[in-house]
MARNU-969319 format. One record per residue (C-alpha): y, x, z; residue number from 0; residue in three letters. Coordinates in steps of 0.1 Angstrom, whole numbers. Example, Ala and Ser with C-alpha at 12.3 -4.5 7.8 and 13.67 -1.06 7.14 Angstrom:
BEGIN
@yy -45, xx 123, zz 78, resi 0, resn ala
@yy -11, xx 137, zz 71, resi 1, resn ser
//
This chain:
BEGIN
@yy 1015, xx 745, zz -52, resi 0, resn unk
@yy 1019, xx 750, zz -15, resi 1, resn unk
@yy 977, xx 756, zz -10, resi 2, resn unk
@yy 988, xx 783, zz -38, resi 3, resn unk
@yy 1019, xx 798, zz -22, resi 4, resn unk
@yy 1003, xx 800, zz 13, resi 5, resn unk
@yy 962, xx 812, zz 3, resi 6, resn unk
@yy 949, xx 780, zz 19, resi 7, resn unk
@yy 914, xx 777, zz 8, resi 8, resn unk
@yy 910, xx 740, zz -10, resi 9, resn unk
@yy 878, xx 731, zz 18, resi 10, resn unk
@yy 894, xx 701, zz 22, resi 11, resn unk
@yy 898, xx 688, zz -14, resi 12, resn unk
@yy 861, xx 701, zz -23, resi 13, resn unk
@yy 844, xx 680, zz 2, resi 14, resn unk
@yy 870, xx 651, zz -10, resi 15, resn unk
@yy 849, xx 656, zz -47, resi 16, resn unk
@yy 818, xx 655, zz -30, resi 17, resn unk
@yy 820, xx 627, zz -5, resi 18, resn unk
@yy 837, xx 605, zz -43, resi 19, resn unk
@yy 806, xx 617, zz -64, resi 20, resn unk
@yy 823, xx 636, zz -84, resi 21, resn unk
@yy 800, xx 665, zz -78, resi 22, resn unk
@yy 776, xx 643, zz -93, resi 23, resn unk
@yy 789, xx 629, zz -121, resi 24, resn unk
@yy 766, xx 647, zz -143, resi 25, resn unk
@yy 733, xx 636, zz -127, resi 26, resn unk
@yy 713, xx 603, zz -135, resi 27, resn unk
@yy 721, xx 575, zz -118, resi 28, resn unk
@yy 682, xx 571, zz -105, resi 29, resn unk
@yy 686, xx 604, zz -85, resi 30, resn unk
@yy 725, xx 589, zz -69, resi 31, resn unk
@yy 748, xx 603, zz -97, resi 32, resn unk
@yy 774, xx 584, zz -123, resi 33, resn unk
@yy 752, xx 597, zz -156, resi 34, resn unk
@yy 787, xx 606, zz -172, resi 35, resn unk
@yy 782, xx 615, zz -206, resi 36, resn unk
@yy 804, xx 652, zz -214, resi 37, resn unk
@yy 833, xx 635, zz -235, resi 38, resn unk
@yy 837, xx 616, zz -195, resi 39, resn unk
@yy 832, xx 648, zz -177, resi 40, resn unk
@yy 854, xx 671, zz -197, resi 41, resn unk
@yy 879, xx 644, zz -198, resi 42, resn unk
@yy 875, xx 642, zz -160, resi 43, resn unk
@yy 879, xx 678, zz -156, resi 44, resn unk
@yy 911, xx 676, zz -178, resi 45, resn unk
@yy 925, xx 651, zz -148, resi 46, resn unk
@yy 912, xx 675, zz -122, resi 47, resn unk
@yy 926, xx 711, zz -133, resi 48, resn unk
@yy 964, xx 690, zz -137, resi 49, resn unk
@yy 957, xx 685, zz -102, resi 50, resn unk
@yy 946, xx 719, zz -92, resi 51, resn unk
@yy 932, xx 744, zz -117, resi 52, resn unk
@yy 911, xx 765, zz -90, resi 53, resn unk
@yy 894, xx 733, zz -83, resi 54, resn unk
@yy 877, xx 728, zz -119, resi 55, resn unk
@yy 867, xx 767, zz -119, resi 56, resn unk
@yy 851, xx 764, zz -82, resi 57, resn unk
@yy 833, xx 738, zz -100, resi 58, resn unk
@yy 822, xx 752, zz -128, resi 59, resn unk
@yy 792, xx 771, zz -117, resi 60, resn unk
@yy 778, xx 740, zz -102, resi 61, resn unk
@yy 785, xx 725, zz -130, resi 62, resn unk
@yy 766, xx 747, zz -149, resi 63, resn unk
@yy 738, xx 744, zz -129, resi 64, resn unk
@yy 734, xx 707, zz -133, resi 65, resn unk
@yy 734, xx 708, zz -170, resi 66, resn unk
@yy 703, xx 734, zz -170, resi 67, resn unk
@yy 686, xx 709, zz -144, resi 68, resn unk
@yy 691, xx 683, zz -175, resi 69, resn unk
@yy 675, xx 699, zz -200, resi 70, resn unk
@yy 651, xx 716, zz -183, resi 71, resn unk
@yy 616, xx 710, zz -187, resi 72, resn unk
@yy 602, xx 717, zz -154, resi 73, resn unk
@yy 601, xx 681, zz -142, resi 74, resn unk
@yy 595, xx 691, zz -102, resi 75, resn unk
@yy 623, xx 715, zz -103, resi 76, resn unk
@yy 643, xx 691, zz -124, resi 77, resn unk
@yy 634, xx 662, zz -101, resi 78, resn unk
@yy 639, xx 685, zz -66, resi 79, resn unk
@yy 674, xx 696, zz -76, resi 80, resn unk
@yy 687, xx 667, zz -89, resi 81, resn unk
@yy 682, xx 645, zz -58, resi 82, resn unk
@yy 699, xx 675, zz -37, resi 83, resn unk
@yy 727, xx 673, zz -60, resi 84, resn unk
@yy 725, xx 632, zz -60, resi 85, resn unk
@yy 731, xx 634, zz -26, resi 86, resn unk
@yy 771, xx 656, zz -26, resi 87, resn unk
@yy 748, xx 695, zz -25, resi 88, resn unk
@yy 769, xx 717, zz -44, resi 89, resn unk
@yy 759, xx 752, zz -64, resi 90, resn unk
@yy 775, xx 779, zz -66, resi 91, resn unk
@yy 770, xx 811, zz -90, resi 92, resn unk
@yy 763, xx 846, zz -85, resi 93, resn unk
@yy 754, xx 867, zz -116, resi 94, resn unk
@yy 782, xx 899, zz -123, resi 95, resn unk
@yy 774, xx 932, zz -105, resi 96, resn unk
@yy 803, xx 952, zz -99, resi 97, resn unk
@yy 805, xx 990, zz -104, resi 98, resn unk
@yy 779, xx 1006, zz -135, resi 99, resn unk
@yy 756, xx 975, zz -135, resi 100, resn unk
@yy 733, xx 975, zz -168, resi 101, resn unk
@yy 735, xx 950, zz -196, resi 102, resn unk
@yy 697, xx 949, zz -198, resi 103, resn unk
@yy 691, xx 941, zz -159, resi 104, resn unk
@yy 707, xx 928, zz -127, resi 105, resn unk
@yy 703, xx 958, zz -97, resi 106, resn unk
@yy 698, xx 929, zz -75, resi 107, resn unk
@yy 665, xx 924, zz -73, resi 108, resn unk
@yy 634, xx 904, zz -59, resi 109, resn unk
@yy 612, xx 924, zz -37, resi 110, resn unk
@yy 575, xx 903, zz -29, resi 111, resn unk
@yy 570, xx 889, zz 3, resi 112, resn unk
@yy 536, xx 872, zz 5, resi 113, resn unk
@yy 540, xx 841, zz -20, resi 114, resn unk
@yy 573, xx 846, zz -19, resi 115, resn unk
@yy 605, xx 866, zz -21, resi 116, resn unk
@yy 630, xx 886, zz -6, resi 117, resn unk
@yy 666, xx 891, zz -24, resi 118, resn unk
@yy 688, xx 924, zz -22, resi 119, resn unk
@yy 720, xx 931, zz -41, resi 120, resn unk
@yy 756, xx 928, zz -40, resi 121, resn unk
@yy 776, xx 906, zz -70, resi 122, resn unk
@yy 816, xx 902, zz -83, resi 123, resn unk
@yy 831, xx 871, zz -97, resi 124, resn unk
@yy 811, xx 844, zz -76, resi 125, resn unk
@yy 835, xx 815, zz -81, resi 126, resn unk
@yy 833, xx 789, zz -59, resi 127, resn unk
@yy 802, xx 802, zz -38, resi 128, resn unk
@yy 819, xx 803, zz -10, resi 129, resn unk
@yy 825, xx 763, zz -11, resi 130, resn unk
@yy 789, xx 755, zz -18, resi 131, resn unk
@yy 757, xx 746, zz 1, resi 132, resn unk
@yy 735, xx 768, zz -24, resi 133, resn unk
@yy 740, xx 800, zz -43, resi 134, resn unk
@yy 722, xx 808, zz -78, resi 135, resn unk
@yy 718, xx 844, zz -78, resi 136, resn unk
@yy 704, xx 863, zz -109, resi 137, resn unk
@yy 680, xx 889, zz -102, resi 138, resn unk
@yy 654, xx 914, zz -115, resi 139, resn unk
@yy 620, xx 906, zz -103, resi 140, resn unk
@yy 595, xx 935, zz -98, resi 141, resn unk
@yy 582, xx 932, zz -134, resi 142, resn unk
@yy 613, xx 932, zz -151, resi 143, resn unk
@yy 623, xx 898, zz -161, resi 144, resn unk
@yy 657, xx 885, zz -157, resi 145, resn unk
@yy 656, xx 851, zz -129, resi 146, resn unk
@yy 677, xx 832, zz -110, resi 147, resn unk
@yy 668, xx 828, zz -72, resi 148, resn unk
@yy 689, xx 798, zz -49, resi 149, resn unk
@yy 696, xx 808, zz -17, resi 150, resn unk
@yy 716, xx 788, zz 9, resi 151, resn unk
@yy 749, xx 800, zz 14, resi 152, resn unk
@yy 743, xx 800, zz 56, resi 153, resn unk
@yy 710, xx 813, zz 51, resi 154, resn unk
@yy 704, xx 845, zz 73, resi 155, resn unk
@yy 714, xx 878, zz 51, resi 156, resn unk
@yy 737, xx 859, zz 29, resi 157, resn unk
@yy 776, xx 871, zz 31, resi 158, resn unk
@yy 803, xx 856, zz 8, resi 159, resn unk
@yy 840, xx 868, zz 17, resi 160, resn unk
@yy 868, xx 858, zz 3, resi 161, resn unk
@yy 881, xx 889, zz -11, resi 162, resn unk
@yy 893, xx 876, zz -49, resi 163, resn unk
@yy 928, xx 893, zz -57, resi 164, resn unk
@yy 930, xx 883, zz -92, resi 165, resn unk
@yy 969, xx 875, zz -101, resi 166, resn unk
@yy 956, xx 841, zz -108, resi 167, resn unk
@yy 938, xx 813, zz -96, resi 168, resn unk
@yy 939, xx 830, zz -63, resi 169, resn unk
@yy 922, xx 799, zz -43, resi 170, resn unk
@yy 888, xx 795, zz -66, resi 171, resn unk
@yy 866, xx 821, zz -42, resi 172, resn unk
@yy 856, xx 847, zz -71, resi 173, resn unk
@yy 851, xx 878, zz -48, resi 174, resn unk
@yy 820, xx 896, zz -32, resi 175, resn unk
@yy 790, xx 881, zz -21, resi 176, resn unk
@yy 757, xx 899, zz -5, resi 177, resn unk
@yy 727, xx 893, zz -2, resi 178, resn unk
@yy 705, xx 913, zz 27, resi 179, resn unk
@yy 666, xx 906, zz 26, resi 180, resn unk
@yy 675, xx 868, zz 17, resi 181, resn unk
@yy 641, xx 850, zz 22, resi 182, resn unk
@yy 638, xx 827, zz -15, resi 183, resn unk
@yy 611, xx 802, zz -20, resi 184, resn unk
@yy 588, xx 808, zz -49, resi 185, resn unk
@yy 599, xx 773, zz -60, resi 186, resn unk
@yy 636, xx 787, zz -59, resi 187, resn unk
@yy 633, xx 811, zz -89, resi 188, resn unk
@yy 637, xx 804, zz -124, resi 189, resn unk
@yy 634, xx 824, zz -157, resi 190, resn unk
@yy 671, xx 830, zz -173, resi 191, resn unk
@yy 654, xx 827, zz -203, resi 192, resn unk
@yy 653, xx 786, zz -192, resi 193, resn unk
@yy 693, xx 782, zz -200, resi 194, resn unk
@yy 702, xx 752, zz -218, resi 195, resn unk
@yy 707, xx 756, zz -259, resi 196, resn unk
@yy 744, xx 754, zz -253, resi 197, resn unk
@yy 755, xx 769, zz -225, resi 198, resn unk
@yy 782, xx 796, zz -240, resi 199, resn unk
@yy 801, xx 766, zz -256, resi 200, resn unk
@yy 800, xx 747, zz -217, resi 201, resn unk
@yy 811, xx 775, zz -197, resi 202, resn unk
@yy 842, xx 784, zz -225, resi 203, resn unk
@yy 850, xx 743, zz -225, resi 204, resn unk
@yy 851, xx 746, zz -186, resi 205, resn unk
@yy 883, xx 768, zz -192, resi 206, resn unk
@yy 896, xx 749, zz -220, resi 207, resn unk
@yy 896, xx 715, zz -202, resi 208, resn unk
@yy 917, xx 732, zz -171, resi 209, resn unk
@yy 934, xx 748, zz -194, resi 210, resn unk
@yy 946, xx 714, zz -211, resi 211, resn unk
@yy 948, xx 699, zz -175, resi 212, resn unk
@yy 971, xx 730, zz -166, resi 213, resn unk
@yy 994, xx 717, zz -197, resi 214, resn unk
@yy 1000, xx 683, zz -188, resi 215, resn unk
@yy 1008, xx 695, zz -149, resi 216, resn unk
@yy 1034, xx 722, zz -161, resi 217, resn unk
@yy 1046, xx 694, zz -182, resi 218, resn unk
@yy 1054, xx 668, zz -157, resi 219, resn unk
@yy 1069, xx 695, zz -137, resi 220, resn unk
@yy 1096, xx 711, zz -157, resi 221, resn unk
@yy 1104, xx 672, zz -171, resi 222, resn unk
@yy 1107, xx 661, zz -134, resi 223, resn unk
@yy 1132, xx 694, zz -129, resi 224, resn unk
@yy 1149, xx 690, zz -159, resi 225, resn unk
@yy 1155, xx 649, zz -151, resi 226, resn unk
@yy 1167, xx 662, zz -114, resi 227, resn unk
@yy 1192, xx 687, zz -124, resi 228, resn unk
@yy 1230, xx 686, zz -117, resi 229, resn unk
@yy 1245, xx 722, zz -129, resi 230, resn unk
@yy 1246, xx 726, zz -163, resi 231, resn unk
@yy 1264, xx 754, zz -182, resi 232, resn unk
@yy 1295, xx 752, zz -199, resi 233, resn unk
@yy 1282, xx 765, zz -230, resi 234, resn unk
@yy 1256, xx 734, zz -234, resi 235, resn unk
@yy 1256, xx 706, zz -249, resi 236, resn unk
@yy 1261, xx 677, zz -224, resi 237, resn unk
@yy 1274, xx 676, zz -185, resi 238, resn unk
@yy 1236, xx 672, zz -177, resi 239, resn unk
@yy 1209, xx 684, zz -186, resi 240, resn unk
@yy 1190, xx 654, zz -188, resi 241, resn unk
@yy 1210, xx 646, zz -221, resi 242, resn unk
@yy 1210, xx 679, zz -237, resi 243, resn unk
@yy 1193, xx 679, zz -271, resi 244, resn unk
@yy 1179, xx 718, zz -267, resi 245, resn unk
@yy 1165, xx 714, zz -232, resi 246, resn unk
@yy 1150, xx 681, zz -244, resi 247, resn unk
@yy 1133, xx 701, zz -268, resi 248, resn unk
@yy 1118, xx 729, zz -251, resi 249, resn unk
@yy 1104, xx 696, zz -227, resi 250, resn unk
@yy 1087, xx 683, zz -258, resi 251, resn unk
@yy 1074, xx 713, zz -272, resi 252, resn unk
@yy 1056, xx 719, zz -237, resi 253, resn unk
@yy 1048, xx 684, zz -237, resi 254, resn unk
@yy 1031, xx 684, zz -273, resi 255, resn unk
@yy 1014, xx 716, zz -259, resi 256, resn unk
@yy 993, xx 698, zz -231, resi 257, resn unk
@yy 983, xx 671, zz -257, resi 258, resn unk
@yy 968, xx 691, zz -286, resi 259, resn unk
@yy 954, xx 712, zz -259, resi 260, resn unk
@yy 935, xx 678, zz -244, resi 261, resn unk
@yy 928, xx 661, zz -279, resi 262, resn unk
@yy 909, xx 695, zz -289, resi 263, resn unk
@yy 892, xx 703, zz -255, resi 264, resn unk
@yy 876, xx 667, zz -256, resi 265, resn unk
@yy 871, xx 672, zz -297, resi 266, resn unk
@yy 846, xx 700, zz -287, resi 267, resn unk
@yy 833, xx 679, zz -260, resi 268, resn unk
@yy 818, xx 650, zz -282, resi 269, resn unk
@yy 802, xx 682, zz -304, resi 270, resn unk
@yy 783, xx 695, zz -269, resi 271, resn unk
@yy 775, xx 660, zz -268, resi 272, resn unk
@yy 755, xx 659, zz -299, resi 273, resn unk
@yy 735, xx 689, zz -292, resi 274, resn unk
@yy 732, xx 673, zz -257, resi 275, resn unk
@yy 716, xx 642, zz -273, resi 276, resn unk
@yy 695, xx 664, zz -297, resi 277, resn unk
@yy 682, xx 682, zz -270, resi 278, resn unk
@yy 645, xx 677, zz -276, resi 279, resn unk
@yy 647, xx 678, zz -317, resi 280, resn unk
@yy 641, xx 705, zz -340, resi 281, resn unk
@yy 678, xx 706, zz -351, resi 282, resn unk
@yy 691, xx 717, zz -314, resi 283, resn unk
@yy 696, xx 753, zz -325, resi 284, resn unk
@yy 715, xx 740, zz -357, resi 285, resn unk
@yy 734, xx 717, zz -336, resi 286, resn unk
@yy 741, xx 741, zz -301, resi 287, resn unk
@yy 755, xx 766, zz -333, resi 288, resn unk
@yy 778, xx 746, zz -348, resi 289, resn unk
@yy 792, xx 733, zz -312, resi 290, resn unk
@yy 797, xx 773, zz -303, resi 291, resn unk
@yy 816, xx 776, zz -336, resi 292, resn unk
@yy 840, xx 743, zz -330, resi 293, resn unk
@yy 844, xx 760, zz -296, resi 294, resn unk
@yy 850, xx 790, zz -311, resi 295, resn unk
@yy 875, xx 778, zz -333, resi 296, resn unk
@yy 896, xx 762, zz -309, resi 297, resn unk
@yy 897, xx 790, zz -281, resi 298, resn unk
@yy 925, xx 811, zz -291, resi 299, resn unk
@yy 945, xx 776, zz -304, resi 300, resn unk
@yy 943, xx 763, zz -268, resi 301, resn unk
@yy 951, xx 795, zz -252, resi 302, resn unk
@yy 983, xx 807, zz -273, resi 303, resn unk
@yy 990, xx 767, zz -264, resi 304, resn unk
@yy 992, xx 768, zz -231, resi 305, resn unk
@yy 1000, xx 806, zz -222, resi 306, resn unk
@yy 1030, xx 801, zz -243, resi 307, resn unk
@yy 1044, xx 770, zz -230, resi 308, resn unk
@yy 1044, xx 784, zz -195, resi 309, resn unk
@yy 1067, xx 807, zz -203, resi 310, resn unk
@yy 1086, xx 784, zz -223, resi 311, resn unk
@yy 1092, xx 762, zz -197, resi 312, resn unk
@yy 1116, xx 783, zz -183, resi 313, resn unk
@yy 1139, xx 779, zz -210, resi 314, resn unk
@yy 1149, xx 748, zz -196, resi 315, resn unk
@yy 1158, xx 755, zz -164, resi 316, resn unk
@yy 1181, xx 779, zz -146, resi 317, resn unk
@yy 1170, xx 812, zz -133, resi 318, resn unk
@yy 1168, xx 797, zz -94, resi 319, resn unk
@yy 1131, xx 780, zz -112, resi 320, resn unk
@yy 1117, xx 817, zz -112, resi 321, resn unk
@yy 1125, xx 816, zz -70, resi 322, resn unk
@yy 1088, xx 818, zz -53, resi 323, resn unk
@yy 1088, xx 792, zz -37, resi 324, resn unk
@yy 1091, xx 771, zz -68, resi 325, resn unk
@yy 1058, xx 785, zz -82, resi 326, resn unk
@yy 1061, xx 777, zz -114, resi 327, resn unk
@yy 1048, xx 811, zz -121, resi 328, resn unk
@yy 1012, xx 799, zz -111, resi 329, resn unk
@yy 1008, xx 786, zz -147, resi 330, resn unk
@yy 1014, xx 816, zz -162, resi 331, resn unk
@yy 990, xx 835, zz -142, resi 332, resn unk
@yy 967, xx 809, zz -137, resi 333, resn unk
@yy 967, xx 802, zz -179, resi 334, resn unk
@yy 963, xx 841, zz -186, resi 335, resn unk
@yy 937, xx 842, zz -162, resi 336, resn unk
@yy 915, xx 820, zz -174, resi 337, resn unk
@yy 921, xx 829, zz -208, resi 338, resn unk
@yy 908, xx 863, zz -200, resi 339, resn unk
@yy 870, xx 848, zz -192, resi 340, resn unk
@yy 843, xx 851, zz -220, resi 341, resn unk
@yy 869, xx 874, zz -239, resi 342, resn unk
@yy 887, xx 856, zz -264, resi 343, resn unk
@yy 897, xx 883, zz -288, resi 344, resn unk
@yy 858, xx 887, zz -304, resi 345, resn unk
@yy 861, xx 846, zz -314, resi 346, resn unk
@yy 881, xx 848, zz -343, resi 347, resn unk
@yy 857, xx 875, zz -352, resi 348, resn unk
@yy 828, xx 854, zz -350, resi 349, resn unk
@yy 842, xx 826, zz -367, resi 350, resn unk
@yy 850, xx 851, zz -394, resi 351, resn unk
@yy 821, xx 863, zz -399, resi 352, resn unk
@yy 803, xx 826, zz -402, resi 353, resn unk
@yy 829, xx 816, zz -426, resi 354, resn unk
@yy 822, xx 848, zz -448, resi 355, resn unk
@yy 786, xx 857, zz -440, resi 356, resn unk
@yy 769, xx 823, zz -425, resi 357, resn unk
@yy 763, xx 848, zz -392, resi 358, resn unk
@yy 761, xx 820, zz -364, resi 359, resn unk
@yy 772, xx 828, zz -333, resi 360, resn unk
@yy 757, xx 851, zz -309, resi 361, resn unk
@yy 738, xx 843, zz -281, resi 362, resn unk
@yy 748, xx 838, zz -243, resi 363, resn unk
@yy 770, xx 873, zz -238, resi 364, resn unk
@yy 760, xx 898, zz -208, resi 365, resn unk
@yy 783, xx 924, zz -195, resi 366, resn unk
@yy 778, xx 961, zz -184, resi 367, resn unk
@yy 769, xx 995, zz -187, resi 368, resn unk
@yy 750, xx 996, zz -222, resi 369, resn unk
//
C-alpha cells in the first residue's frame, strides 16, 4: 500500500522473485527452473497478486514468453532462451502501438542490416518492460509478416519511461517504450504465427488469478479493520463492531468473494493444463478451445466478484476508511483495471454463440484501426 500511495517502483521486490526462482518457475528443471506445472503457477500467482497486484501483471509478459519457449518447436531457440531465463533473465512485452496503428500490422518495423536487423517504432501498454533484462517487441518485417524481435532493455536505441497513468495498478510499468535503430540478431526474431495453442485463455487467467489474489488481500484487510475498531454507531447492533451480526456479514460476503474467485481461477488452470499436456496431439485445437470457453465462462463471474466486493467493503467500516492514506481504494481501481484487459463484455457473447451455434472461440484478438 505505501509503494502504492507514494509511486515507488517495486525494483526491489522484482529482483526478490528473481534471485527465489520464481521467475522461473515455469522452466524445466535441466535448464535451472522448478518445472511447476500451471495449476502450481496460477496458484502461485494467486499468493503473489494478495501481496501486490502490480507484481503478477509486471510478470505476466514474461510469463508469457516462457510458455511459447515450451511449446515451441525450434529446439535452439527453445534451448537458448530457456537457460537465459534458468538463470533469474526476465522478459518483458512490447506489442500495442498507440495512436491509428492497424489491426493487420505493427508500424514498428524491421529494417535489414546485413544478416540482420534494425528495429524502429514506438509502443503503449509495455507492462513490466521496464523491470526486465529483455524486451519482446512485435514488428513488421520488410515482407509483411507479423514477428517478434528481443532486444535488451539497455541496449543502445532502446527507451522505456515510466509514464503509465492508468487509475490503477499504477506501479506495473505499462507506459511508452522506443525503439531507435535497435540492432536485433537474426536469431532474436520469431514468427507471431509461433504463439502457443492457448495463449488467449493464459494471458486472461493472468488477470483472473490477481484478481482472486486481490480478493483474499481486501479480505484480510477490512476483517483486520473491522476486528480493530472501537466506535460504533448507536444505531447498530453491538458496542463493537467486532460483534455486530451486519458488519459480520458484509466480512463474509467479501470473504466468500476471494474464495470462489481462487477455486474458479485454479478450475481454469487444470483445463490449460490439459491442452498443455496435449500439446503435441491432434486434439490440441479441441482441447486449447474448450480451455478459452471455461475461461470464457468464468471472466465476467470473477470480475463482478471481486469489483463488487471492493466496494462492499466499505460497508463495514466508517467513512474515515475512504481517507487516502488508508488506500483501500487501490482495489477498486486496481480490480476495474484489470478487468478492463482483453474486453470482457464480448465473452458472454462468445460463450453464447458456442452454446447456440457450436462457434468456438475466436482466435488470439488484435487491436486497431481496421
Amino acid at each position: 500500500m505505501a509503494r502504492e500511495l507514494n509511486r515507488t517502483l517495486p525494483l526491489t521486490e522484482l529482483g526478490w522473485l528473481k534471485d527465489s526462482g520464481f521467475t522461473a518457475l515455469r522452466v524445466p528443471h535441466d535448464y535451472g527452473g522448478a518445472g511447476a506445472s500451471l495449476p502450481e503457477l496460477f496458484g502461485l500467482l494467486t499468493e503473489l497478486g494478495e501481496a501486490d497486484s502490480n507484481l503478477v501483471q509486471a510478470l505476466r509478459g514474461h510469463f508469457g514468453f516462457v510458455e511459447n519457449l515450451l511449446n515451441s518447436r525450434d529446439v535452439q531457440r527453445r534451448e537458448r532462451w530457456l537457460a537465459r531465463v534458468g538463470k533469474g533473465e526476465t522478459i518483458g512485452p512490447a506489442s500495442s502501438e498507440p495512436g491509428d496503428a492497424k489491426r493487420a500490422e505493427f508500424s514498428t518495423h524491421l529494417i535489414r542490416d546485413g544478416a540482420n536487423w534494425r528495429l524502429e517504432g514506438t509502443k503503449f501498454y509495455t507492462t513490466g518492460s521496464l523491470y526486465s533484462d529483455w524486451i519482446d517487441v512485435g514488428a513488421t518485417d520488410p515482407d509483411g509478416n507479423r514477428v517478434t524481435a528481443s532486444v535488451r532493455r539497455d541496449a543502445p536505441g532502446v527507451e522505456v519511461l515510466d509514464d503509465w497513468n492508468g487509475f490503477g495498478q499504477t506501479l506495473t510499468a505499462s507506459g511508452t517504450a522506443h525503439f531507435r535503430e535497435v540492432a536485433v540478431r537474426a536469431e532474436d526474431v520469431a514468427s507471431v504465427e509461433q504463439r502457443f495453442a492457448y495463449s488467449p485463455g493464459y494471458f486472461q487467467l493472468f488477470h483472473l488469478a490477481n484478481l482472486a489474489g486481490m480478493g483474499r488481500a481486501m479480505s484480510g484487510e477490512v476483517a483486520a479493520a473491522v476486528a480493530a475498531r472501537t466506535r460504533t454507531f448507536t444505531i447498530g447492533n453491538a458496542d463493537r463492531v467486532s460483534q455486530d451480526a451486519q458488519i459480520l456479514a458484509v466480512v463474509g460476503q467479501v470473504r466468500s468473494a476471494a474464495y470462489c474467485a481462487g477455486a474458479i481461477a485454479q478450475q481454469n488452470a487444470f483445463a490449460l493444463q490439459r491442452v498443455f499436456d496435449a500439446r503435441n496431439d491432434e486434439a490440441v485445437a479441441e482441447e486449447a478451445a474448450i480451455a478459452e470457453l471455461e475461461i470464457c465462462q468464468s471472466l465476467n463471474v470473477v470480475a463482478d466478484l471481486i469489483i463488487d466486493a471492493a466496494g462492499r467493503l466499505f460497508d463495514a467500516l466508517g467513512a474515515s476508511a475512504t481517507l487516502k492514506p488508508n488506500g483501500l481504494d487501490r482495489f477498486w481501481r486496481n480490480a476495474r483495471t484489470l478487468a478492463s484487459h482483453n474486453p470482457r463484455v464480448y465473452k458472454e457473447r462468445i460463450v453464447g454463440d458456442y452454446a447456440v451455434n457450436g462457434t468456438p472461440p475466436p482466435p488470439q484478438w488484435k487491436i486497431g484501426v481496421a
